[in-house]
N, C-alpha and C positions, 0 to 999 in steps of 0.2 A: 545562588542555586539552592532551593530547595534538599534538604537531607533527607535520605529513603533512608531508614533502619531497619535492620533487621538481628535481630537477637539470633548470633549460634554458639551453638554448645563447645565449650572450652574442655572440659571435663564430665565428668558425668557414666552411668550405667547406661544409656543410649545417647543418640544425636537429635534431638526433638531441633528444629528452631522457627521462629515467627517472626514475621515479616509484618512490621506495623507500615499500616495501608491509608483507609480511607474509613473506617469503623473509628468510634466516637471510645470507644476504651479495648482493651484485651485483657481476657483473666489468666489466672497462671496459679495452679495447683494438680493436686491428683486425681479429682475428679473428672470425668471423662466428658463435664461440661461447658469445661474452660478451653480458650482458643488455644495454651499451652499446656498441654497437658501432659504430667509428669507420673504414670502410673508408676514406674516402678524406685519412685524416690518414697523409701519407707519414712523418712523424716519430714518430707512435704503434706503440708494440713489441707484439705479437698479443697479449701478456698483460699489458697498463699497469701496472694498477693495481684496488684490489679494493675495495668499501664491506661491512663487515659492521657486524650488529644485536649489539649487547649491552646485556643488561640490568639495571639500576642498580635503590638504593634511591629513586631519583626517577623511577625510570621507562626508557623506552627511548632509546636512544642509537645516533646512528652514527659509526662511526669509518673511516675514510680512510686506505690504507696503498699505496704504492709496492710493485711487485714485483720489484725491481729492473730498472727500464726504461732504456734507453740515455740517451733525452734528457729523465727527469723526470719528476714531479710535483708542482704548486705549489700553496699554500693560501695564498690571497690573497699572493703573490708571494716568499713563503718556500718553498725548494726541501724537501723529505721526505727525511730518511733514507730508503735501503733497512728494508725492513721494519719504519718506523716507526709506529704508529700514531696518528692524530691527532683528535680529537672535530670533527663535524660539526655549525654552528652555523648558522641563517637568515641572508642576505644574505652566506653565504663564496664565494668566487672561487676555480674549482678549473679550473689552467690544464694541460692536458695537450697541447701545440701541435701544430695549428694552432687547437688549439679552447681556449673558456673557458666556464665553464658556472659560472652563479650559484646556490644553493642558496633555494631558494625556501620559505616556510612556506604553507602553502595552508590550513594552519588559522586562520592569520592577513589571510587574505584582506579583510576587512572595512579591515583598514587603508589597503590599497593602492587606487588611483583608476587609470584607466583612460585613458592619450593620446588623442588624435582622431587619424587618419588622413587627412592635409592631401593626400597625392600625388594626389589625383582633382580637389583646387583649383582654380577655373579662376584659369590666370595661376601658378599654384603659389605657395608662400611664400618671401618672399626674407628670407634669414637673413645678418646682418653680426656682424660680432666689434666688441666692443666697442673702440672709441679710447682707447688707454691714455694718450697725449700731449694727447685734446681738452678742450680748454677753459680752459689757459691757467696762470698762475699764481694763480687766485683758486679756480678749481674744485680745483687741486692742493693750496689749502691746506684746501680742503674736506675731499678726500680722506686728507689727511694725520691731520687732525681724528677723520675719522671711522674711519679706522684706528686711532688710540690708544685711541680708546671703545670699541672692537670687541673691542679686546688685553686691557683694564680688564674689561668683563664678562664674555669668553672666561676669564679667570683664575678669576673669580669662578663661574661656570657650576659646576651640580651634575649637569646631566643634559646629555645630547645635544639636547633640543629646545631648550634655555637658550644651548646654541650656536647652534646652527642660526637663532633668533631674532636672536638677536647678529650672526651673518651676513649676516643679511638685512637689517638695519636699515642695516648699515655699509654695504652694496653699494647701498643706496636712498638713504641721505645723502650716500657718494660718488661716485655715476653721477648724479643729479637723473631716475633714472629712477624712476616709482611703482609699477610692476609687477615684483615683483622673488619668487623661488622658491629657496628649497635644499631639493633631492629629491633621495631615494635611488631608481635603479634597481633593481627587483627582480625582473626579467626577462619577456619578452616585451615587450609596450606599457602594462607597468604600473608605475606609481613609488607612493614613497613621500614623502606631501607632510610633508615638518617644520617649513617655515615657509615663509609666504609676503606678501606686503606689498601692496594695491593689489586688483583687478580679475582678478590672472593666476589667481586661486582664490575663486571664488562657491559658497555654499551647498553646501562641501566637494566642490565639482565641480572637476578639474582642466582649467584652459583653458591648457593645452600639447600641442603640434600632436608629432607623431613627427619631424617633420624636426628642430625647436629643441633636442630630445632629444639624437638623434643627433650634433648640431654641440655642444651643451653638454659629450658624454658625452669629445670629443677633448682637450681640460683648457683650454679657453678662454672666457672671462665671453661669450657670447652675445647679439644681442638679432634684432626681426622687428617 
């Protein structure tokens, strides 16, 4: 199957994003000449950075090149040579500051489950970070426990989902929480569920609110 991408905004002073199509490259800068165009990124050069199509014995490809821009461009947080070219892959981080834009497969859609939008809640949802100190030294040996068995099948893991499982078990044996998630964002209000443990995932329906998201996405264990 063919991959449709589409570039959207992760971060950012607004939500620009571009849908690479059927056109032979796309520019991406602040000038108001480019397919992406980011006027109000004061650190973006008129001429960023450029995506072009090229075509393989697999098929089509995009690739991602800096055009020599003052302050950069990053793929998933490696900066680009000047004039490098670099292959365009689903779930990549293409940081051009202030903005971040995730690469999205939309042919892959089926994979991805959909947040709920908790902000019209009445009371809203109260979101706490987890206690890394609670519970003492018996839940620490818990914890302890269930990090070596985490380290033990993480070794042994052949795929990403065999991680993510491994994840999720470890953070459910040492939180004593039942409801436990490792999800990739893959932009806008839709993730991707890898593994999940408990209630937080029924009949492959995602029961995570936008706000849990958003406080997860800051690099802190979460819970509501």
């Amino acid at each position: 199957m063919e991959s449709k991408f589409v570039l959207e905004t992760l971060h950012g002073p607004d939500t620009p994003m571009l849908a690479l199509e059927d056109k032979k490259s796309y520019s991406i800068g602040r000038g108001d000449e480019n397919e992406l165009s980011l006027p109000k990124g004061a650190t973006v050069s008129r001429n960023h950075a450029i995506i072009t199509m090229q075509l393989t014995l697999s098929g089509k490809v995009w690739m991602l090149r800096d055009n020599g821009s003052r302050h950069g461009t990053y793929l998933n947080g490696i900066k680009l040579k000047e004039e490098q070219a670099v292959r365009l892959r689903s779930a990549d981080l293409i940081s051009i500051e202030p903005y971040t834009f995730q690469v999205v497969d939309y042919a892959q859609d089926h994979m991805f489950t959909e947040t709920y939008d908790d902000a019209k809640a009445i009371g809203g949802t109260s979101i706490l970070r987890v206690d890394r100190t609670q519970g003492g030294v018996s839940l620490a040996q818990e914890r302890l426990e269930a990090l070596l068995e985490c380290s033990r099948v993480i070794h042994r893991a052949e795929s990403e989902l065999e991680m993510a499982e491994a994840l999720a078990s470890a953070a459910s044996a040492g939180t004593a929480f039942s409801n436990v998630a490792v999800i990739r964002p893959v932009g806008g209000s839709r993730i991707e569920m890898l593994a999940a443990k408990g209630r937080i995932s029924l009949d492959n329906a995602s029961n995570i609110s936008r706000s849990l998201l958003d406080a997860a996405m800051e690099g802190e264990p979460v819970r509501f």
